[in-house]
Each structure stands twice: as structure tokens, then as C-alpha cells.
C-alpha positions as CSV (number, residue, x, y, z in Angstrom):
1,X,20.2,7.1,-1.2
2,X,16.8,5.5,-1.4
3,X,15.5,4.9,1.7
4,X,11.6,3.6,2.6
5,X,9.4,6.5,4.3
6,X,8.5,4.4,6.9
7,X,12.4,3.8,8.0
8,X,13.6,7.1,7.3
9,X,10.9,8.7,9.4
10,X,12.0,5.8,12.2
11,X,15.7,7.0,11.8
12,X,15.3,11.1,11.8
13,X,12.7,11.0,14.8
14,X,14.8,8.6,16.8
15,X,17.9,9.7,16.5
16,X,16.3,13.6,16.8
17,X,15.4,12.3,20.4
18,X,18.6,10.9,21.0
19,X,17.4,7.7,21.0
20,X,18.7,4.6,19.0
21,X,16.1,3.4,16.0
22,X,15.3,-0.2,16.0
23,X,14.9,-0.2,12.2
24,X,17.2,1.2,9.2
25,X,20.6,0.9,11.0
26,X,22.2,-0.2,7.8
27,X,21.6,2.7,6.0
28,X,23.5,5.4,8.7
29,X,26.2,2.6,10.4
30,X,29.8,3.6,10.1
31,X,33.1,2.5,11.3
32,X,32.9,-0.3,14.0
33,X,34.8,-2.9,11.1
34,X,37.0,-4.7,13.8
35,X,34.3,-5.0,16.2
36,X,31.7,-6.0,14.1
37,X,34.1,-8.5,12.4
38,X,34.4,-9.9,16.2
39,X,31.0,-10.9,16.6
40,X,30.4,-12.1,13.5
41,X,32.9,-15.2,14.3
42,X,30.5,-15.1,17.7
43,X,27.3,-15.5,15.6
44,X,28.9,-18.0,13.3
45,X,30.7,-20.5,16.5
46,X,26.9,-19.6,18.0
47,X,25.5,-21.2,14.8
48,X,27.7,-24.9,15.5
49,X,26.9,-24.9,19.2
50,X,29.5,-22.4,21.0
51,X,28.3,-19.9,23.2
52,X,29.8,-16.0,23.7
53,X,29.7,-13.5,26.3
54,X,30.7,-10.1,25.6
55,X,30.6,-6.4,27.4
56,X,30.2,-3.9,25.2
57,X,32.3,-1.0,26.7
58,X,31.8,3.0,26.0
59,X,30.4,6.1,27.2
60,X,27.0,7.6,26.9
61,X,26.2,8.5,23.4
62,X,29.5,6.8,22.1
63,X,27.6,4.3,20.2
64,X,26.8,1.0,22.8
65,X,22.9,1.0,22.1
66,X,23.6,1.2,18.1
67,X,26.3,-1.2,18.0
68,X,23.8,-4.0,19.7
69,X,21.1,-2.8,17.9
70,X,23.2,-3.6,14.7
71,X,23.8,-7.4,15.9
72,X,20.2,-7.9,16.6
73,X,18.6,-6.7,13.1
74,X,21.9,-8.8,11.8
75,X,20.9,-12.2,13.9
76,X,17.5,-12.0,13.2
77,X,17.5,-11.7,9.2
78,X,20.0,-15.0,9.7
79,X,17.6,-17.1,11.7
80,X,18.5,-16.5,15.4
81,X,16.1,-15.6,18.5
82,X,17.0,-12.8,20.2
83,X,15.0,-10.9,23.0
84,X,16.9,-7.7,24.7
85,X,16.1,-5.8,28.0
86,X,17.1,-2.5,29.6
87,X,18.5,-2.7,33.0
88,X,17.1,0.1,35.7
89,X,16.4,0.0,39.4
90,X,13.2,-2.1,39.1
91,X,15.0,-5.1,36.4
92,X,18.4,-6.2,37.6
93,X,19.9,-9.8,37.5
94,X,18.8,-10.5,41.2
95,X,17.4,-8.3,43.3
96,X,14.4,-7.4,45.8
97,X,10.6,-7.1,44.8
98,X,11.5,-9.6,41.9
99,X,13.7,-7.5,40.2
100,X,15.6,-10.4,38.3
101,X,12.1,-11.8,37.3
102,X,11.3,-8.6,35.7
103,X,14.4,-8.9,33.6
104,X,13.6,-11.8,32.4
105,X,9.6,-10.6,31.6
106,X,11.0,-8.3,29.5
107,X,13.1,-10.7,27.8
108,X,10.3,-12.8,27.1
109,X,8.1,-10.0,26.1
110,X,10.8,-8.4,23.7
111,X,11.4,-12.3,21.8
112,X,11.9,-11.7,18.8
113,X,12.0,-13.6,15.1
114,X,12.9,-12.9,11.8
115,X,9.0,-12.9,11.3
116,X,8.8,-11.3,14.7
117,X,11.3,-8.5,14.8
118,X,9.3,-6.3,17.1
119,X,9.4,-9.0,19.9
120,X,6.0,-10.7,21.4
121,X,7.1,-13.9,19.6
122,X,6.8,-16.7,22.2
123,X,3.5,-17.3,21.0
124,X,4.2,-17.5,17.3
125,X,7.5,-19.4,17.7
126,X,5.5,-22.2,19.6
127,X,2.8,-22.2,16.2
128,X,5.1,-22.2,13.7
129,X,7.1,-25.1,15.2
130,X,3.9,-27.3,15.2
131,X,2.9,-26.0,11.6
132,X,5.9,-26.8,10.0
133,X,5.9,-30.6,11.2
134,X,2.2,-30.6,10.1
135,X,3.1,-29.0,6.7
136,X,6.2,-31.2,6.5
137,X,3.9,-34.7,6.9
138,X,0.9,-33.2,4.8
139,X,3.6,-33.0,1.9
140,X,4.8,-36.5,2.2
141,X,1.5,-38.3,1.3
142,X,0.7,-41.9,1.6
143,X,-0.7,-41.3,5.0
144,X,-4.1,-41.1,6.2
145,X,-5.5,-38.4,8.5
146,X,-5.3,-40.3,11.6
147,X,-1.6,-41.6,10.9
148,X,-0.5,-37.7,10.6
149,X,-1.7,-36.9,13.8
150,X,-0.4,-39.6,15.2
151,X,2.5,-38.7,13.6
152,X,2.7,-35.1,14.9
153,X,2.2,-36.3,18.1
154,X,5.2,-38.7,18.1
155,X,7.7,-35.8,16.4
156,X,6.7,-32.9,19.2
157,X,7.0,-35.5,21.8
158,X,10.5,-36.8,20.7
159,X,11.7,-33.2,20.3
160,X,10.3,-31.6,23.8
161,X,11.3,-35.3,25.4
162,X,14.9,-33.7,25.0
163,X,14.4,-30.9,26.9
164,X,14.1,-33.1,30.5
165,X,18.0,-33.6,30.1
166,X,18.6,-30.3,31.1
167,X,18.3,-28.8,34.7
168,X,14.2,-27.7,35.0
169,X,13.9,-29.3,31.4
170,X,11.1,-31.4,32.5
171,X,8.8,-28.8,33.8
172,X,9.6,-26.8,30.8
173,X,8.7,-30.0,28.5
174,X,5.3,-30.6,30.5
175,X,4.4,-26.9,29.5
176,X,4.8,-27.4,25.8
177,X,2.8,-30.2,25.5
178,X,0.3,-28.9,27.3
179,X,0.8,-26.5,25.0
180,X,0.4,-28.4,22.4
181,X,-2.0,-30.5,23.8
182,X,-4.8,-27.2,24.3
183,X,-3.7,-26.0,20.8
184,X,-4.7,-29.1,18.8
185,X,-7.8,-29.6,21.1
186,X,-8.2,-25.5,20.5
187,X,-8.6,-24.7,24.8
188,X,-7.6,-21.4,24.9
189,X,-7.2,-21.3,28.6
190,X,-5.1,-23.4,28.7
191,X,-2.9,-22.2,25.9
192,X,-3.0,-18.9,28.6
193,X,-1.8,-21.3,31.0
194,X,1.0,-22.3,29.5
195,X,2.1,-19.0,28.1
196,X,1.9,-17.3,31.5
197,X,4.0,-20.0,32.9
198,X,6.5,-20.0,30.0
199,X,6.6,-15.7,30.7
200,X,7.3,-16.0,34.4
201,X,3.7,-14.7,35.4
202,X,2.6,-17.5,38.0
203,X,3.1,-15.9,41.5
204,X,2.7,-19.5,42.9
205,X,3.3,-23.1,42.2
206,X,0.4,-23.9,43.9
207,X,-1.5,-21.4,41.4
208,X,0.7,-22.7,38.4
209,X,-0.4,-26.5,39.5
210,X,-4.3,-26.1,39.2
211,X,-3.6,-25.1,35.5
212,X,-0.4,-27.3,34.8
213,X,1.9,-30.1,35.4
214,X,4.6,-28.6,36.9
215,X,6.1,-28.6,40.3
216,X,8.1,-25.4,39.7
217,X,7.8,-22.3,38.5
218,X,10.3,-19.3,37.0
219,X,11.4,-17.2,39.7
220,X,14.1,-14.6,40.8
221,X,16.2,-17.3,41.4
222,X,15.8,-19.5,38.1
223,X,15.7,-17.6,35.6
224,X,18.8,-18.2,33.8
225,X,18.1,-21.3,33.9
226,X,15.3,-21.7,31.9
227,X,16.5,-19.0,29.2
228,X,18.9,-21.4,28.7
229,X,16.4,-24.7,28.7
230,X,14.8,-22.1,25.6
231,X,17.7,-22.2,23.9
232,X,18.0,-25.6,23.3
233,X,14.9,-25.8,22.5
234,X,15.2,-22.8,19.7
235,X,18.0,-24.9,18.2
236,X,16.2,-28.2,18.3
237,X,13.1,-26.8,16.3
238,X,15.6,-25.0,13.8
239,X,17.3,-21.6,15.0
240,X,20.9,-21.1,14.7
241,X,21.0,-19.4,18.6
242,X,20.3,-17.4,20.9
243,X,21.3,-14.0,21.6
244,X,20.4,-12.2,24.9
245,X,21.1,-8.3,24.9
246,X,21.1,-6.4,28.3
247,X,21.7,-2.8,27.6
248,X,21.8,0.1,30.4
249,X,23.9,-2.3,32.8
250,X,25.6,1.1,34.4
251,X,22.1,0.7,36.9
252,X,24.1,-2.1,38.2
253,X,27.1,0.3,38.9
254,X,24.6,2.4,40.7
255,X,23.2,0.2,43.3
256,X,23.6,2.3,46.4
257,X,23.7,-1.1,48.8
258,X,26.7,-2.5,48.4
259,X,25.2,-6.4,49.7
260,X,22.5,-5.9,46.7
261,X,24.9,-4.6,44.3
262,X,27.2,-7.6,45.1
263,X,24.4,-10.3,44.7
264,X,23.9,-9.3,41.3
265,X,27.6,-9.3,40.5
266,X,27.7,-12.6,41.6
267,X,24.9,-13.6,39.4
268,X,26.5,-11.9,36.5
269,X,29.5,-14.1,37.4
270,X,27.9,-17.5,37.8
271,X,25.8,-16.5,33.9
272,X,29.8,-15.1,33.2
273,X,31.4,-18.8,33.7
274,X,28.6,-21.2,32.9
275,X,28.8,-19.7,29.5
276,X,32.9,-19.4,29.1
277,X,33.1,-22.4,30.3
278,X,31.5,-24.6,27.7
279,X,28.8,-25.3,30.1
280,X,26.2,-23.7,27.8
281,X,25.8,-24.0,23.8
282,X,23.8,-22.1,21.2
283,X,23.5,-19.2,23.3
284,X,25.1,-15.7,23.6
285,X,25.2,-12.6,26.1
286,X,26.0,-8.8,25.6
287,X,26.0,-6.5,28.5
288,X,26.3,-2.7,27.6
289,X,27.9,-0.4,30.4
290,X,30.0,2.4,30.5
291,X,33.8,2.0,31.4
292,X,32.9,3.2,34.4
293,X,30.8,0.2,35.0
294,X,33.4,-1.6,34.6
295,X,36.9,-0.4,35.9
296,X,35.6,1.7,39.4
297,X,37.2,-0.3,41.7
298,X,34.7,1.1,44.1
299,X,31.4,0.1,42.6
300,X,32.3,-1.3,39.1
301,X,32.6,-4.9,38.4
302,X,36.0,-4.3,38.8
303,X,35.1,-4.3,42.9
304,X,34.5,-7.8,42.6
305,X,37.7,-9.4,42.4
306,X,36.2,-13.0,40.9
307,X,35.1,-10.4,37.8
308,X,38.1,-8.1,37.9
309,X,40.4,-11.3,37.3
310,X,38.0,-12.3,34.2
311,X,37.5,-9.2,32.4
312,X,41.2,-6.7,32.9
313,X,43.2,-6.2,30.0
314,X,46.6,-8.4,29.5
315,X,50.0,-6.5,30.2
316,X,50.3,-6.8,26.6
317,X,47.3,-4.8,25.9
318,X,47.9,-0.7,25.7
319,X,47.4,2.1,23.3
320,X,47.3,1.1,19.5
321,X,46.5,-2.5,19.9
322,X,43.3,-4.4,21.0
323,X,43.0,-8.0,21.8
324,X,39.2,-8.4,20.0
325,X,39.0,-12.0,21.6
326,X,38.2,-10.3,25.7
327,X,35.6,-10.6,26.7
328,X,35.3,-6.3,26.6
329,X,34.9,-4.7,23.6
330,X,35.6,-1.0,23.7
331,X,34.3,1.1,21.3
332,X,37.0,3.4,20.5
333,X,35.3,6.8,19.3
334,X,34.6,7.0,15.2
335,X,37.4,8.7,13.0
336,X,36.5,11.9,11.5
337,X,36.1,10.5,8.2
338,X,33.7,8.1,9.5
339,X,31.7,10.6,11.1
340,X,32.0,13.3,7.8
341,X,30.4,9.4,6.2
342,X,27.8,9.7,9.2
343,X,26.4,13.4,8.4
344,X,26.7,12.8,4.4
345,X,24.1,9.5,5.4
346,X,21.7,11.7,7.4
347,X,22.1,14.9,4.8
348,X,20.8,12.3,2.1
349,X,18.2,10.5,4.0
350,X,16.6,14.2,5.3
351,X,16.7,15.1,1.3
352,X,15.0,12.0,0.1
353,X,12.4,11.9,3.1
354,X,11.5,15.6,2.5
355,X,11.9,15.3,-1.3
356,X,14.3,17.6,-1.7
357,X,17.9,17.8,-3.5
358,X,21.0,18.3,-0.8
359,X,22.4,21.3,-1.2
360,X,24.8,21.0,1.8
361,X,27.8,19.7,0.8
362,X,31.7,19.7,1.6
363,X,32.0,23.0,2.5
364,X,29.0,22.8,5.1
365,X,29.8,19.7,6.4
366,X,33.6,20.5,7.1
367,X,32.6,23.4,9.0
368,X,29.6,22.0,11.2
369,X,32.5,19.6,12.1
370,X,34.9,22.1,12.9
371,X,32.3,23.7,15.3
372,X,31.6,20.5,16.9
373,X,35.2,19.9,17.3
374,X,36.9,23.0,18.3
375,X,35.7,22.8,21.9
376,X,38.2,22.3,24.2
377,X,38.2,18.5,25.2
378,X,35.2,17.6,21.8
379,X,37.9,15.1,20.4
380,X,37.6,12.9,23.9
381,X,34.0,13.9,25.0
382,X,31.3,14.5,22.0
383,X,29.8,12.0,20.7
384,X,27.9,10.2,17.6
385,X,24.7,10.6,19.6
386,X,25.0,14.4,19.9
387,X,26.6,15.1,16.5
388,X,23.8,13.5,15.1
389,X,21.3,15.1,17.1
390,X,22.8,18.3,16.6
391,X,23.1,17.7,12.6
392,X,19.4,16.9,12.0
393,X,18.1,19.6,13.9
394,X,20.0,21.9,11.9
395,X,18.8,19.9,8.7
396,X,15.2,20.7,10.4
397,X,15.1,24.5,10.7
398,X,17.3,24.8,7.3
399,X,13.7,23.1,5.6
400,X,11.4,24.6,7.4
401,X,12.6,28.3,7.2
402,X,13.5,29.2,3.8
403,X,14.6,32.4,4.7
404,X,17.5,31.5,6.3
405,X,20.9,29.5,5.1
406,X,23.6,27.3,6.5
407,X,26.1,30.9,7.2
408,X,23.3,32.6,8.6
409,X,21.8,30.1,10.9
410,X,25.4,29.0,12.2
411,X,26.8,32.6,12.5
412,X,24.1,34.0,14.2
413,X,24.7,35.7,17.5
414,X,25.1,33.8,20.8
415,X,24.4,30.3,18.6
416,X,26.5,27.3,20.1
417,X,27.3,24.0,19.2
418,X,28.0,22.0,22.3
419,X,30.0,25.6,23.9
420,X,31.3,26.8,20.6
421,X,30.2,30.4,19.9
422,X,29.6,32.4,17.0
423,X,32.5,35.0,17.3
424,X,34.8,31.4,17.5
425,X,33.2,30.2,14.0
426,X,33.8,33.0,12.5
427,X,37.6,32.4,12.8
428,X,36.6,29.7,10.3
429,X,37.2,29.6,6.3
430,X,33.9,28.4,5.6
């Protein structure tokens, strides 16, 4: 397997840290077919004007964070915007001290383009817009200078006039042209301006008026609102959708105060129906959580009966068969082939980053599986994140001590993988 230094160093440190990379998920994804063949048809109804919502439903480790990940890098190399935030006590969907505000800065600051895949791309998506209309008329000829500005003008007007249709469109549409206005006229302050405004960093109107003209600004409240005034404006200027990812939504679930954990169920409701409802196009949602998150009928969304009704499984529904069309996808744990796929992926990725041939093959990776499995409950409770983790550490001291091998390091006395001992691997053909 050839992989790039630059994303198999990503991959092996990330996923050494437990952590999902953001970069390189094709080359170690397994399994996951139904699932990703779900939102695929999301993307592609997305693409003609639909609009999804999904949960993503597993438990830590079980693959939640990788499985969004996946559907990002996917969307953006086919031409939608996405922007992704991480729930915690200080970003929620509502909340005191701004906390729903914060969300949504993060989700600004994490926009993201197929040019822009690291996020920061409010900026750049605003420039490229107006470049393209100027490249588009400085191609056509038969105009003088003065008619192709006038020109310009006349196409980001009739495309930003379209935005005052929707609820807060207009003070949305006065930003962008002023926007536009300081860009052409090159006033960097207020380009800031209008930037700040469009991130949700006003504190005021009466601050945001000296600079702009606006009446409102985005707050706690709002915020939805104009993500979803963006989106109509990412598909007028030429993207397919546009796909909001909230991962770590279990911080929800833990909201001690049950009036404050409420509020932002009902938030997550209101977002919930204006999108299943048709009341929203171009524009998707996925909320990872664990099941937890979702079925306590204590604390989980299942606590709030308006959400329970929405998101339980049919009668029809039970072990062995999945309706992929709920709005809760459950990530059902990877088969043991797909995970003997997952550790032949990262064996030849560690070889071709180190330069070195694999030497590990069935043998080793049959019985590094059987240690990870044999511990009473492993088949229900381990997971990719800590298989993997596990794996490439042992890939690490294997290359760094050359005095040692795979029976050695795994036999050794009072090694463990994940409870398993070495008198218990011994019991093992290997």
C-alpha cells in the first residue's frame, strides 16, 4: 500500500492517541457498506434540494467520529460545505453564557471547502464567489471595463437580493454587499466588519450598526437560522449542500439541570422538524451520541417524549434487520474479518512509513486478535478505537527494539491486552 508520508504520519499518530485523523480515512476504512450506502442517497437528495437529519448511534470507540469524518472528506471532494463542531459544557444548542453561540463560532470557524478542507473558509468562499463572476464576464469579451463592473455589480446583487426571502435574509444580504462593497473598494475594516458579523462576534447591535447595515445580529437564539440563510446561499453561488456535523452530543445527556438540559432538547427538536419537514432544502445534520444519549429515559432524548415519538424503532424493527431510512443509524460493531482487514491496513501503512517489509502476517494477526477477543465480554465491549491503538503500539516497540519479536513481546510475563494475560495466551496455537 502506497500511502503519502504526510498522511500516514496523520493516521499512525492520531489513531496512536486514540483520536480520529481528519486526513487518509480511505486508506484504513472498513465495513460500514449499509450505512455508508444510506447517506450516500442523503448527499445525492441533498444535491437536488432535500435535506437529512441523522443520529449517528454507538459507543465510545465503536467508530461514531470516523464514520462522520468519512462523510465529510467524501462531501467535500464532491463540492459541498461542511463545517463540524464538538459538543461540551461550554457549546450546546442553547444554553447560558452563550453556549449555543459558541456552537455556532465553531461552526463558522471549522467551514470548510474542497479548497478549504481544514476549515477557516468563510472568507475564501466569499472571494471565490466574486472571482468567478469576474473571470466568467472577463472571458466573454465585447465589453468594456466599465460595463464589467457594472456587470458584476448587477450579478452579486441579483444573487444576494434572494437571500431577503428567507427569515433574517435581509440582514444577511446587507452584510455581503457590504462585503462586497469594501472588497472592490479594498477597505479592509470593513471587510472585518462584515466577517465578524457573519461569525457571530458582535456582542451588540448597537456595536454591529456603527460598522453595518443591520438591525440584528447572530445570537443564542438565531443561530439556526442563519446557518440555514448560508445554505441557500452556498447553493445559489454553486455548492451541492450543506452538511452540519455535531459530534460529542452525549454532553447533552449530561446536563445536570434538567430545565437546561430540556431547552436544548427542545432546540434539537424545533432544528429536528424544520428539517424533516421539508421546511429546509440543501442542507443536512448529523448528531453523534452514544445509545445512551439516546434511549435513557431519564436523561436521554428519549426523556423528551416529542423526540422519543420521532426517533424509537418500529415494532418491526429487532435483531437481524435495520430500517436504514430512521432517522438513527446504529453502528453495529465491525465483523472479525473486517477488523483482521483493519490491522492488515495499519501493518502495511507502519511498513511503508518506516520503510520496512511486513513481516507480521496471518499467524500474528490471528493471535493478537484472539488476545483481544478472549476477554470475557471483548465481543460486546472492545472496540476499533482500542484494537487499533493497541495494534500500532505493538507495531511501535516491534520497530524500535530489534531484539525482541512478536512471541516474545506478547508472551512476556504479566503483559495484557485489555485483561488478557500471558499464561491465557499461552493456551493459544500461535
Amino acid at each position: 500500500m502506497s500511502v503519502p508520508k504526510r498522511l500516514s504520519a496523520a493516521i499512525l499518530n492520531s489513531l496512536s492517541a486514540g483520536v480520529v485523523p481528519r486526513v487518509g480515512l480511505e486508506y484504513i476504512a472498513v465495513g460500514r457498506r449499509r450505512e455508508i450506502e444510506t447517506v450516500l442517497r442523503d448527499l445525492e437528495n441533498l444535491g437536488r434540494g432535500a435535506a437529512s437529519f441523522r443520529f449517528v448511534c454507538g459507543k465510545y470507540g465503536s467508530g461514531k467520529t470516523f464514520f462522520l469524518q468519512a462523510i465529510r472528506n467524501y462531501a467535500l471532494e464532491n463540492d459541498f460545505l461542511v463545517a463540524d463542531a464538538d459538543l461540551s459544557p461550554e457549546k450546546r444548542l442553547t444554553g447560558s453564557r452563550h453556549a449555543g453561540l459558541e456552537t455556532y463560532r465553531e461552526l463558522v470557524s471549522r467551514l470548510a471547502t474542497k479548497l478549504r478542507p481544514e476549515g477557516g473558509a468563510l472568507e475564501s468562499i466569499l472571494q471565490q464567489w466574486i472571482n468567478s463572476i469576474k473571470m466568467e464576464l472577463a472571458t466573454g469579451g465585447g465589453f468594456q471595463d466599465d460595463d464589467k463592473a457594472s456587470m458584476l455589480d448587477r450579478r452579486i446583487f441579483e444573487t444576494i437580493a434572494q437571500m431577503e426571502d428567507y427569515a433574517h435574509g435581509y440582514d444577511f444580504a446587507a452584510v455581503i454587499i457590504s462585503y462586497y462593497r469594501a472588497w472592490t473598494n479594498g477597505n479592509d475594516e470593513k471587510q472585518h466588519a462584515a466577517l465578524k458579523w457573519l461569525r457571530g462576534e458582535f456582542a451588540t447591535k448597537t456595536e454591529a450598526k456603527t460598522m453595518l447595515p443591520v438591525g440584528e445580529i447572530i445570537t443564542d437564539e438565531n443561530w439556526y437560522e442563519y446557518l440555514k440563510v448560508f445554505s441557500a446561499f452556498g447553493a445559489k453561488i454553486g455548492y451541492r449542500g450543506f452538511l452540519l456535523f455535531f459530534d460529542e452530543c452525549s454532553n447533552l445527556f449530561k446536563i445536570v439541570n434538567r430545565q437546561s438540559r430540556e431547552n436544548n432538547y427542545q432546540k434539537l427538536l424545533s432544528m429536528f422538524n424544520d428539517i424533516t419537514q421539508g421546511k429546509t432544502s440543501g442542507m443536512a445534520v448529523y448528531m453523534a451520541g452514544t445509545p445512551q444519549f439516546i434511549e435513557d429515559e431519564r436523561r436521554g432524548l428519549f426523556s423528551y417524549p416529542a423526540l422519543r415519538s420521532r426517533l424509537a424503532d418500529s415494532r418491526f424493527v429487532r435483531e437481524g434487520y435495520t430500517d436504514f431510512s430512521s432517522p438513527v443509524l446504529r453502528l453495529a460493531q465491525l465483523s472479525h474479518e473486517e477488523i483482521y482487514l483493519l490491522l492488515e491496513r495499519l501493518r502495511d501503512i507502519h511498513a511503508g512509513h518506516y520503510n520496512y517489509e511486513p513481516y507480521l502476517e496471518n499467524r500474528e494477526l490471528s493471535a493478537f486478535m484472539k488476545l483481544a477477543f478472549s476477554v470475557p465480554g471483548a465481543h460486546e465491549f472492545i472496540t476499533p478505537r482500542e484494537i487499533s491503538r493497541d495494534f500500532i503500539s505493538l507495531l511501535n516497540i516491534l520497530h524500535e527494539d530489534k531484539d525482541t519479536d512478536f512471541d516474545k513481546l506478547v508472551g512476556r510475563d504479566g503483559f495484557t491486552v485489555k485483561g488478557f494475560s500471558a499464561a491465557q495466551y499461552a493456551e493459544f496455537d500461535v
